[in-house]
C-alpha positions in Angstrom: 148.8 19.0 -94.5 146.2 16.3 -94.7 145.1 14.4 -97.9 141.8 13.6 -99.2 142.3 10.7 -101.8 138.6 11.0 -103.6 136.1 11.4 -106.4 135.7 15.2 -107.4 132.2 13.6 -108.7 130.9 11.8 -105.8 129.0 12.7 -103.1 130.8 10.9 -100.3 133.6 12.0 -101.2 132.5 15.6 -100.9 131.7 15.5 -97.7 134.6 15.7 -95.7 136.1 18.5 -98.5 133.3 20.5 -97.2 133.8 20.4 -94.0 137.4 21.3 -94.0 136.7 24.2 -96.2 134.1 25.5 -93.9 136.4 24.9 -91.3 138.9 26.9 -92.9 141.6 24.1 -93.0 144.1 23.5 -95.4 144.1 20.2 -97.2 145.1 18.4 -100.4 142.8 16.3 -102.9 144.1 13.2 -104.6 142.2 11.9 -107.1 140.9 8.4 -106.9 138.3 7.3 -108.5 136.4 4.0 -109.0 136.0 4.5 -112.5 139.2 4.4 -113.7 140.7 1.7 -111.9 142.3 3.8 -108.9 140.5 2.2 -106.0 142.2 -0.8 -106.8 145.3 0.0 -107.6 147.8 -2.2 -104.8 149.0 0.9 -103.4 146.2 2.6 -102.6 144.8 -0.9 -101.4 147.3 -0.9 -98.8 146.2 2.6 -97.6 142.9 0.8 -97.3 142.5 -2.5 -98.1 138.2 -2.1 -98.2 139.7 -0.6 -101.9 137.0 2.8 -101.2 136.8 6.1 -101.4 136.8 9.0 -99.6 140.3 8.6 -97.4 141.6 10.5 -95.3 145.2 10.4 -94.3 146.5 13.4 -91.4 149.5 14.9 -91.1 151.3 11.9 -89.2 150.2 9.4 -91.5 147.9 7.7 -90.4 144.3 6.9 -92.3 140.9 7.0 -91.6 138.0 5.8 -94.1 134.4 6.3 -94.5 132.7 9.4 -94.7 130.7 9.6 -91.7 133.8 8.7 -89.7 136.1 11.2 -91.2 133.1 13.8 -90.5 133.1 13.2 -87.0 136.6 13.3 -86.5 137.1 16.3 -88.5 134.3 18.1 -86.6 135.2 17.0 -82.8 135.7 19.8 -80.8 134.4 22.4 -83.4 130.8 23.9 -83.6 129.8 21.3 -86.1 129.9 18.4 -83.4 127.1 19.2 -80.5 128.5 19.2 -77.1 125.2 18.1 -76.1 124.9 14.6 -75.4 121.1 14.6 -76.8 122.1 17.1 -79.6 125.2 15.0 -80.4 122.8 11.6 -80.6 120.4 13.6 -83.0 123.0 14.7 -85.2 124.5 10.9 -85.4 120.9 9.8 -85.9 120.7 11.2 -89.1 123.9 10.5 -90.0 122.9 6.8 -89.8 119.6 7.7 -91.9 122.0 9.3 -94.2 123.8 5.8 -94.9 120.6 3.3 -94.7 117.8 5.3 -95.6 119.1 7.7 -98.4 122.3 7.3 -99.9 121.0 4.0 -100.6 118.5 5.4 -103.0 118.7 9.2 -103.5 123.0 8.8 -104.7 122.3 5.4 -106.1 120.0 6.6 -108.5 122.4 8.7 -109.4 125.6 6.7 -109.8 123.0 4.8 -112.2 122.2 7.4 -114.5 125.6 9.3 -114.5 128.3 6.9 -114.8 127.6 4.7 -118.6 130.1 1.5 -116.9 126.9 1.0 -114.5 124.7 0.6 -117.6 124.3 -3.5 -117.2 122.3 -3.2 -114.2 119.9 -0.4 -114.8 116.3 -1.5 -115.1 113.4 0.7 -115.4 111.6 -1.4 -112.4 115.2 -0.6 -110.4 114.9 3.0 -111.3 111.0 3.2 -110.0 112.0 1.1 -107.1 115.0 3.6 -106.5 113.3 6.7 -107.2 110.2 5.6 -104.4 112.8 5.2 -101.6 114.4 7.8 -102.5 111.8 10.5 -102.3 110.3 9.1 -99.1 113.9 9.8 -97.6 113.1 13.4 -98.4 109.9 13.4 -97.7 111.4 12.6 -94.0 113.9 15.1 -94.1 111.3 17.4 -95.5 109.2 17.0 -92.1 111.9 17.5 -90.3 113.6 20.7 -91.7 109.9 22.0 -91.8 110.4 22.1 -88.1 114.1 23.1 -87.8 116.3 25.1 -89.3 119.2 22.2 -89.3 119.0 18.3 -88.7 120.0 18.3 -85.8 118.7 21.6 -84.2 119.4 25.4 -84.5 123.2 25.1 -86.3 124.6 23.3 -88.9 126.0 20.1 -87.8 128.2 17.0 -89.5 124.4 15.8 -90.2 123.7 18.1 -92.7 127.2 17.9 -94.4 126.5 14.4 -94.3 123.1 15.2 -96.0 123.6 17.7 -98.2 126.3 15.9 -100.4 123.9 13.7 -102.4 120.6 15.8 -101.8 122.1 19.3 -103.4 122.9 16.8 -106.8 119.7 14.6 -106.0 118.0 16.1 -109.4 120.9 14.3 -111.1 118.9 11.1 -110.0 116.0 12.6 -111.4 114.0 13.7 -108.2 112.6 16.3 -108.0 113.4 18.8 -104.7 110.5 21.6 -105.6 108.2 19.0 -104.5 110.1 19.9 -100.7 110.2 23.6 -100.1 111.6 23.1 -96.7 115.0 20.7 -97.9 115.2 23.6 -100.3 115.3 26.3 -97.9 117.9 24.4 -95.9 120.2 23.6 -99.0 120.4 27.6 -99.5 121.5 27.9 -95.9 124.3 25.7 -96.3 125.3 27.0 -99.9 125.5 30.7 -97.6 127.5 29.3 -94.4 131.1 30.9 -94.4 133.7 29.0 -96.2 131.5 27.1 -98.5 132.9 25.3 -101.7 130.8 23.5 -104.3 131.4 20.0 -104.9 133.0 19.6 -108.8 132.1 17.7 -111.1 
């Protein structure tokens, strides 16, 4: 069975849990976290020496980290991975908009107003500077689902399991998503795709 060595809490973390249990396949979580010291604990450092979360280790042992990465290995040859070059492209597109363009805001935010050991460097001008970015990132996705019913075209793709981890908690960062019907929209389809388990925590 393969291992998921994660935060029940974060985001990334929840991605590739999501995708296996929409997948239907079995898997076990192991809790590591950042905020109790797990990361970088020497034996989990030699699983991955970058000391981060989400991991994931397969039945033969070996280990793959990042998110993204364990997405698109999870999802190769399944309908959440388009055979079509273009399609395929799209879906990584967003996937890379995912890491530069909103986690780096929308799940920041939140990390800075959830977790009390990140106290030190929360400033209001941060939080303003945070909260800007972060709504323009779904202001983009907003255009875009307005269009489509999923990122990257007529199904559900690893783009919008990368996406919906930290935008289906993004009020936790204090944005507000009635201000974008269409993400809305989108978020209940995912919430009603077969196999769907909420992130905890």
């Amino acid at each position: 069975m393969m291992i998921v060595y994660g935060m029940t809490d974060s985001g990334n973390c929840y991605k590739p849990r999501l995708l296996l249990s929409l997948l239907g396949i079995p898997f076990r979580h192991v809790e590591v976290s950042t905020q109790d010291g797990g990361t970088r604990d020497p034996a989990f450092r030699q699983k991955n020496p970058n000391g981060k979360v989400p991991l994931l280790e397969l039945e033969d042992g070996r280990l793959l980290a990042e998110s993204n990465a364990i997405l698109c290995y999870l999802a190769d040859g399944t309908r959440f991975l388009p055979t079509d070059r273009y399609e395929r492209a799209v879906a990584f597109q967003w996937m890379f908009f995912e890491q530069y363009s909103h986690e780096p805001y929308v799940a920041v935010r939140r990390s800075l107003l959830r977790y009390p050991r990140l106290a030190a460097d929360v400033t209001p001008e941060r939080l303003d500077a945070l909260l800007k970015e972060g709504n323009r990132a779904l202001g983009v996705m907003e255009q875009r689902l307005a269009a489509s019913p999923y990122l990257a075209g007529a199904q559900p793709s690893v783009a919008d399991i990368a996406l919906y981890a930290y935008t289906h908690c993004a009020a936790d960062g204090g944005f507000d998503l009635g201000d974008f019907p269409a993400t809305c929209r989108w978020l209940e389809s995912i919430r009603a795709l077969p196999g769907y388990s909420p992130m905890i925590g």
